[in-house]
Residue, then its C-alpha position, 0 to 999 in steps of 0.5 A: x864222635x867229634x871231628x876237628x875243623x882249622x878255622x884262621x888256622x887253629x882247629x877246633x872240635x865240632x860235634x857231629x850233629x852240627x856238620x850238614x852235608x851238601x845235599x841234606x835238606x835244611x830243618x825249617x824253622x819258624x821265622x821269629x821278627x826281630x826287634x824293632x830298632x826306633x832309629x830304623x823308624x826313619x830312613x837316612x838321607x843316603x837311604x832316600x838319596x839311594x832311592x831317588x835315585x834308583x826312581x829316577x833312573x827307572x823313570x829315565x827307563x819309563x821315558x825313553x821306552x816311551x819317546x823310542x815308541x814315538x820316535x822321538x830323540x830323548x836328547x831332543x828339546x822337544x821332550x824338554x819343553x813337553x815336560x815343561x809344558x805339562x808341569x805348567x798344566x798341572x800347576x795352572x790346574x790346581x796351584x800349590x798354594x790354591x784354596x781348592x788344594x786346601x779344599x779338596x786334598x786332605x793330609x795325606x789323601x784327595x778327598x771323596x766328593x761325598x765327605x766334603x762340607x757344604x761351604x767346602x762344595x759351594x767354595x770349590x765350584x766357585x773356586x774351580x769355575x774362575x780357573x777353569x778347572x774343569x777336573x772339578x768342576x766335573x766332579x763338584x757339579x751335578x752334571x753337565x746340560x745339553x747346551x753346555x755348561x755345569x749345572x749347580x750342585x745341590x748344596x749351591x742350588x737349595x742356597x741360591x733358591x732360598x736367597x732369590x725372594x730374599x732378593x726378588x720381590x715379586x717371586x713372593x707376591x706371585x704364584x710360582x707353580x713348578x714346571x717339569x716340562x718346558x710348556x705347560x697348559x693351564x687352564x682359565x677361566x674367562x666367565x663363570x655361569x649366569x643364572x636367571x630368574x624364571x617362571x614355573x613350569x617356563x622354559x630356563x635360559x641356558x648358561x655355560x662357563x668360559x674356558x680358555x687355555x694359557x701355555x706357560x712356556x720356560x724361556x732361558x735367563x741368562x745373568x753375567x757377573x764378573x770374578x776374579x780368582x783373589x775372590x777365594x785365594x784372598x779371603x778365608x774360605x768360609x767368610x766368602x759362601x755368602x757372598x758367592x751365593x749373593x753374587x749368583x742370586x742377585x744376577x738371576x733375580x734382579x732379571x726374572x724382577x724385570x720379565x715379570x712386570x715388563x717381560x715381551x712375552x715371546x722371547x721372555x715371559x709375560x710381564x703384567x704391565x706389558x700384557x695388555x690384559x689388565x683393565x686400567x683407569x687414567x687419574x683425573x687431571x693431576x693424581x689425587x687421594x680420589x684416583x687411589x680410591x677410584x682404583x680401589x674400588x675399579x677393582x672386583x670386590x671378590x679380589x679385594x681382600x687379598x689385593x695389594x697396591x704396587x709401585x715403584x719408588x718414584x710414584x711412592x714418594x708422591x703418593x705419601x705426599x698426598x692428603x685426604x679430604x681432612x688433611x691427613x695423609x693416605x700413607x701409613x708407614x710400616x710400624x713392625x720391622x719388615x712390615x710393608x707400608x699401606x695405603x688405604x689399609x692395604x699394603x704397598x709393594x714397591x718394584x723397582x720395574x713398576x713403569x713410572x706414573x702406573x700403579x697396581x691394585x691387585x691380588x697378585x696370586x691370582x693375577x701372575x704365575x710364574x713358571x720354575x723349572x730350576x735348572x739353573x746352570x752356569x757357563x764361563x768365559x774369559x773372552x770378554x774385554x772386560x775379563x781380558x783387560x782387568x784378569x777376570x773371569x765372566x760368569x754367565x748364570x743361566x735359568x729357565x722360567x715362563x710367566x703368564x698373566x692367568x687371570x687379569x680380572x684380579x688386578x687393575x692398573x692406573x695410569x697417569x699418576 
């Protein structure tokens, strides 16, 4: 039976199924999304300005829960210039326009370390230890030393190794042996076993070999280069890897160069020249083609055939002046591209830190070793007058490598030439 209801004042008839009484439970009905309208997509500036402003008053609520706690005044200056200080902090840190934003943020999310790029990882720790953004270079490197710093990463290091001899010439020529621990023990032999003719049934001569024991102990190397931050803001970011790389292997190889020839051997590693071990002949009168051969020959024949001649430049200019007794010269320029001259038939390694007038007939692999820790790691400052007058920052490289004269018999020096 119908039922009749006055709505704005005309009645209409209802039918008894659609009156629901107070306390009558509603039917559940399954809840159905409707269509989607494309210009809901979006919301419209009064929608965003609506919710800004809802964000901020409840960050205005944040913040005075948090200055009452402190017992600070919300209307005091000093939470005006605390805000401005930390807003200052963060751009410093990590500047809109900075090439490590570019690195490290992605569009809408911060990269993971793992899914950046070498060049990116190499050009992010450069770019971090300018500013000194120490977020990242915790998160780039490979952790932080005992005695401070950052330790390279390892994409930085395998690149840095492999530039060094490039650089370095005589890491090449010696023997580099690996050290897992600061000192380490090797073995020399002084003088093998002599044996002696007899007659039988007589009683024979005993002979032993000498031994002695060499420590091959890593002292720190330290390089400083100078950098400013335009290095990276200014150039594309991956034009630049090589040249960082070059930058950090140039002021490590050129000092472990130096140690190896003239290292003090205390504070440093041995050097060859400065170690006092190598039997050495003095030219007669003004060196000549007969010195050279007197040097060659001074040398053991047993070390001669992998033995080279090394020198600096300076004696090099006048050992190719040199004639033989037929007015031909000893020198031999290289012909093959990279090919080292000779002299003799043997080849010539120039070093700059060869000491002037001395040259070395020597096989090197037997003579030197060089011990490589390869921890290197690096320390920043911007303390220098250099860094504070002309906005830079210094980068101090630091290695760890010993070096030792092993077996001196393998090598012979000239002197006065």
């Amino acid at each position: 039976m119908g039922k009749k209801v006055k709505i704005n004042g005309q009645w209409l008839e209802v039918k008894d199924s659609d009156i629901k009484d107070d306390d009558e439970p509603e039917t559940p009905v399954d809840p159905v999304d409707p269509p989607k309208d494309p210009a809901d997509e979006s919301l419209s500036e009064e929608e965003k300005a609506e919710i800004e402003g809802e964000a901020k008053a409840m960050g205005e609520t944040i913040a005075k829960s948090i200055t009452d706690n402190l017992g600070i005044n919300v209307d005091n200056d000093k939470v005006t210039k605390l805000q401005s200080t930390v807003d200052a902090l963060l751009k410093n840190q990590m500047p809109e326009d900075s090439k490590l934003k570019e690195i490290l943020n992605g569009k809408d999310l911060i990269k993971d370390i793992a899914d950046l790029t070498k060049e990116e990882k190499i050009v992010g720790f450069y770019h971090a230890l300018v500013t000194d953004n120490q977020v990242a270079l915790k998160a780039l490197s490979e952790g932080t030393p005992a005695d401070g710093g950052f330790l390279f990463p390892n994409e930085f290091m395998t690149e840095m190794v492999k530039e060094i001899p490039n650089i370095n010439v005589m890491r090449n020529e010696v023997r580099v042996i690996p050290m897992k621990r600061d000192v380490m023990n090797i073995t020399n032999l002084v003088s093998g076993p002599q044996v002696t003719w007899t007659s039988e049934n007589a009683t024979k001569s005993t002979t032993t070999a000498r031994f002695s024991q060499l420590t091959l102990t890593a002292f720190k190397v330290a390089a400083i280069l100078y950098s400013s931050d335009e290095l990276i803001e200014d150039s594309d970011i991956f034009d630049v890897v090589s040249l960082i790389i070059n930058l950090f292997s140039e002021a490590i190889a050129d000092e472990e160069e130096r140690v190896i020839w003239v290292g003090n051997g205390t504070t440093q590693p041995q050097g060859i020249d400065t170690a006092g071990t190598i039997g050495a002949i003095a030219t007669v009168g003004v060196g000549d083609y007969t010195d050279i051969t007197r040097l060659l020959h001074a040398l053991p024949r047993k070390y001669r055939n992998n033995a080279k001649f090394y020198m600096n430049d300076t004696t090099a200019q006048n050992v190719e002046l040199l004639l033989d007794g037929n007015n031909r010269p000893l020198w031999k320029d290289g012909i093959a591209d990279g090919a080292p001259s000779t002299l003799k038939g043997k080849s010539v390694i120039i070093s700059d830190w060869v000491p002037d007038r001395t040259m070395y007939f020597a096989d090197m692999k037997r003579t030197y070793f060089l011990g490589d820790r390869k921890r290197m790691s690096v320390k920043i400052s911007q303390d220098t007058t250099q860094a504070f007058t002309q906005d830079m920052t210094a980068i101090r490289v630091v290695a760890r490598i010993g070096g030792q004269v092993v077996q001196p018999l393998a090598a012979r020096e000239l002197t006065g030439f």
